[in-house]
C-alpha positions in Angstrom: -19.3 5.0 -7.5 -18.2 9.3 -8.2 -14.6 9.5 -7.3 -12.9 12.4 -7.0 -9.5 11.8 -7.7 -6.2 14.9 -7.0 -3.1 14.7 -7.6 -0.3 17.1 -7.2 2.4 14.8 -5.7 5.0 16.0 -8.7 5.1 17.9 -11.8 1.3 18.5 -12.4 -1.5 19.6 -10.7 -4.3 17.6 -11.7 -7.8 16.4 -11.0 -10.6 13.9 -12.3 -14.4 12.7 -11.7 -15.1 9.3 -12.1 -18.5 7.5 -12.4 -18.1 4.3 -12.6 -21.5 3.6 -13.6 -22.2 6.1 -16.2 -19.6 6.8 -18.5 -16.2 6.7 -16.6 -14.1 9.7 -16.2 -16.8 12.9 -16.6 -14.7 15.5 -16.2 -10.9 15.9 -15.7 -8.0 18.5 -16.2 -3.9 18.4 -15.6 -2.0 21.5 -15.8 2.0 20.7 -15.9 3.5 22.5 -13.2 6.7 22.4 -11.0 5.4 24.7 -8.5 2.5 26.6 -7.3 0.3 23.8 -6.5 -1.3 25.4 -3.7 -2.6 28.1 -5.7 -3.4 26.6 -9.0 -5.1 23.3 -7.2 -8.5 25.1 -5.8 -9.7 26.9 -8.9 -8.7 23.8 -10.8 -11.2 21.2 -8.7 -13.7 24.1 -9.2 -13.5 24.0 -12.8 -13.5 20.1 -12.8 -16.7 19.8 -10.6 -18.3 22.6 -12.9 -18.0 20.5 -15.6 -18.9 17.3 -13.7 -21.8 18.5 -13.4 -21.5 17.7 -9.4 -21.5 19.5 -6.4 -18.9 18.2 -3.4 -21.9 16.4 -1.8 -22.4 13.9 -4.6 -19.2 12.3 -4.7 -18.8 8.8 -2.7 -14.9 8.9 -2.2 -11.9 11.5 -2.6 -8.8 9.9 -3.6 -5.3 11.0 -3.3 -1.6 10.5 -4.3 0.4 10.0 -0.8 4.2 10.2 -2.8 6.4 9.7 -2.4 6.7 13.3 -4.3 7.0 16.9 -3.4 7.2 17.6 0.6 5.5 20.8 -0.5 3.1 19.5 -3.2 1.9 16.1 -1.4 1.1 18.4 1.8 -1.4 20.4 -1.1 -3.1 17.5 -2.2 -4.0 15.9 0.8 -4.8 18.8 2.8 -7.4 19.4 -0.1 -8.6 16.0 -0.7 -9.0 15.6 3.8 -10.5 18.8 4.1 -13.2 18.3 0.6 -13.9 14.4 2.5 -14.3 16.0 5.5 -17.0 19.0 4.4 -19.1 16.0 2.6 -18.7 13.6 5.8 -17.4 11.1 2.6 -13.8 8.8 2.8 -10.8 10.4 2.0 -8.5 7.5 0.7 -4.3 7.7 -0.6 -2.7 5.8 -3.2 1.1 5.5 -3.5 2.4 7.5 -6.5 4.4 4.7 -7.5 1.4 2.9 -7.8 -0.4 5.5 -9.7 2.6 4.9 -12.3 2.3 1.4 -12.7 -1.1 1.1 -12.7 -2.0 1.3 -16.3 0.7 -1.0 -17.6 -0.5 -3.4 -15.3 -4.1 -3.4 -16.4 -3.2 -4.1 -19.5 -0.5 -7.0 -19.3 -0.4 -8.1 -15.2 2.7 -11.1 -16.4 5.2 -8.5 -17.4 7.3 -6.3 -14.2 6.7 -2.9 -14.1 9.6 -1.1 -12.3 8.0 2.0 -10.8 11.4 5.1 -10.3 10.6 8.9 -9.1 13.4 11.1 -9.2 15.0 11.7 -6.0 17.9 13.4 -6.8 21.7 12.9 -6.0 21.5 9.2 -8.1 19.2 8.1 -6.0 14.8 7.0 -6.7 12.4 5.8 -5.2 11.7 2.8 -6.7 9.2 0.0 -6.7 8.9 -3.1 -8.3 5.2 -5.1 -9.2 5.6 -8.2 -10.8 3.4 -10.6 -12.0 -0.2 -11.7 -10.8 0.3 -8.0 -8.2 3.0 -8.9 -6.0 4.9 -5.9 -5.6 8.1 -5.0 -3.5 8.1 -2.5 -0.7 8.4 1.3 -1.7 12.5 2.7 -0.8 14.7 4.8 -1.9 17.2 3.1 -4.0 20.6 4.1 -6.1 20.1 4.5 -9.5 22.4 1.1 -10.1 20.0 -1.1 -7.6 17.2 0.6 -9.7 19.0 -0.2 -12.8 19.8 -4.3 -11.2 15.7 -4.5 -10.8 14.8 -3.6 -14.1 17.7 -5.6 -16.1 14.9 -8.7 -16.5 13.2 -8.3 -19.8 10.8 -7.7 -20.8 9.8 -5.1 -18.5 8.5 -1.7 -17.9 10.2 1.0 -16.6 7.9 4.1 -15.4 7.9 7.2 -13.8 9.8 10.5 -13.4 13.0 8.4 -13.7 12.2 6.2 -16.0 14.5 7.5 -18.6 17.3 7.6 -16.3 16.9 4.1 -15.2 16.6 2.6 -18.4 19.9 4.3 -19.9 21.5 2.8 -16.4 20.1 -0.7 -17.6 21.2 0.1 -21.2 24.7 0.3 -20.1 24.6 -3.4 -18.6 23.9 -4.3 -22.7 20.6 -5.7 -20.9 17.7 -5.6 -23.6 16.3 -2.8 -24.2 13.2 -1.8 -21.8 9.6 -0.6 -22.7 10.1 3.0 -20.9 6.8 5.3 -20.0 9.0 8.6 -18.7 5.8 11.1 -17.9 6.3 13.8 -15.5 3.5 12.9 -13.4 1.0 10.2 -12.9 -2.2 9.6 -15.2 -5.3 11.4 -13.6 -7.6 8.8 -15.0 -6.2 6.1 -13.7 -5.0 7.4 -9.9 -9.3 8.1 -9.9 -9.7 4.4 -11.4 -7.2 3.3 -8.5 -9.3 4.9 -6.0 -12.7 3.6 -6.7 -11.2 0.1 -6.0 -9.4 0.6 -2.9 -10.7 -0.6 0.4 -12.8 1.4 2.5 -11.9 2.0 5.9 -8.5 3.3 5.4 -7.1 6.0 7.8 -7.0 9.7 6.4 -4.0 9.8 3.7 -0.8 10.6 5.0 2.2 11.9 2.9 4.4 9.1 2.3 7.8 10.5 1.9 10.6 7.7 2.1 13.3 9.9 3.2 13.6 12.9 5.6 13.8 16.5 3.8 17.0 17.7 2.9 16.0 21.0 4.5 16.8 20.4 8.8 15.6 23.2 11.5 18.4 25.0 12.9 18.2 24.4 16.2 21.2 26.0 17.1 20.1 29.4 15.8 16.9 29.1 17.5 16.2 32.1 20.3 15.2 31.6 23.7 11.9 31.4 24.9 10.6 33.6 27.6 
């Protein structure tokens, strides 16, 4: 299977190729970024493809981090990754960006938790917990101390924008100390891994916020209509 995986849900802007059955990840790039997604994603898939070797056409599935994230940056990604499915009449698919966190720590130990924190500001994440064998919680916005309460059991992995912050939270409980994987943003390679084993027949990928924005309309200043 040729995945095309994007990603641009936080502090990157990032894309991969994957062929599953010759050689894994072909081509791939991530350029740390805070903002300017939407004009740093486009040249960035052409260079990827370029190097793949592949033309739009050729790929099987798009796949996509849904957030929770940027309202901004998640609206990139999967307007990209809907409209590229759409041109090649191929499946667009999301994956959660919590999941996109774990995902490597629990390919390569599925018995220990891995506690899965974005930064959401104002003491708060959005937090997710997998434990052992795949069951995993329900994605929600937590408190930094409920975050902190989930990832006291040891051992355990802590990952995500927040891990840091959780794990000095858990430190302060004299719990022992957590394994912590703090990077900005998820790992390319593996939200394209993700994707090549997710179910087909999935609707198109929705953003997958968790919490309304902190930006409201202003109703009240709006102007008549004619």
């Amino acid at each position: 299977m040729r995945v095309l995986a994007i990603d641009t849900a936080l502090a990157a802007c990032s894309a991969a190729v994957l062929d599953t059955e010759h050689g894994g990840i072909v081509a791939s790039e991530s350029l740390p970024m805070m903002r300017g997604h939407a004009e740093a994603l486009i040249p960035l898939l052409a260079r990827v493809m370029e190097r793949s070797g592949m033309g739009f056409p050729d790929i099987d599935r798009v796949v996509v981090t849904t957030g929770p994230g940027s309202f901004t940056g998640l609206r990139v990604g999967i307007s990209a990754a809907r409209g590229i499915a759409l041109a090649a009449k191929k499946p667009a698919v999301g994956l959660s960006t919590l999941a996109a966190y774990a995902a490597p720590h629990i390919a390569a130990d599925n018995t220990v938790p891995v506690v899965s924190a974005i930064d959401a500001r104002h003491e708060h994440v959005y937090l997710q917990v997998f434990g052992p064998g795949g069951r995993s919680s329900t994605p929600r916005l937590a408190t930094l101390r409920e975050a902190a309460h989930a990832a006291s059991p040891s051992p355990a992995w802590i990952v995500g924008s927040a891990a840091q912050s959780v794990a000095d939270a858990v430190a302060k409980t004299n719990a022992a100390p957590a394994s912590v994987d703090a990077r900005a943003a998820p790992d390319i390679a593996w939200v394209a891994r993700m994707g090549a084993t997710l179910p087909e027949g999935q609707s198109p990928p929705r953003p997958q916020y968790l919490r309304a924005p902190d930006a409201q309309p202003q109703y009240a200043a709006q102007l008549p209509r004619r």
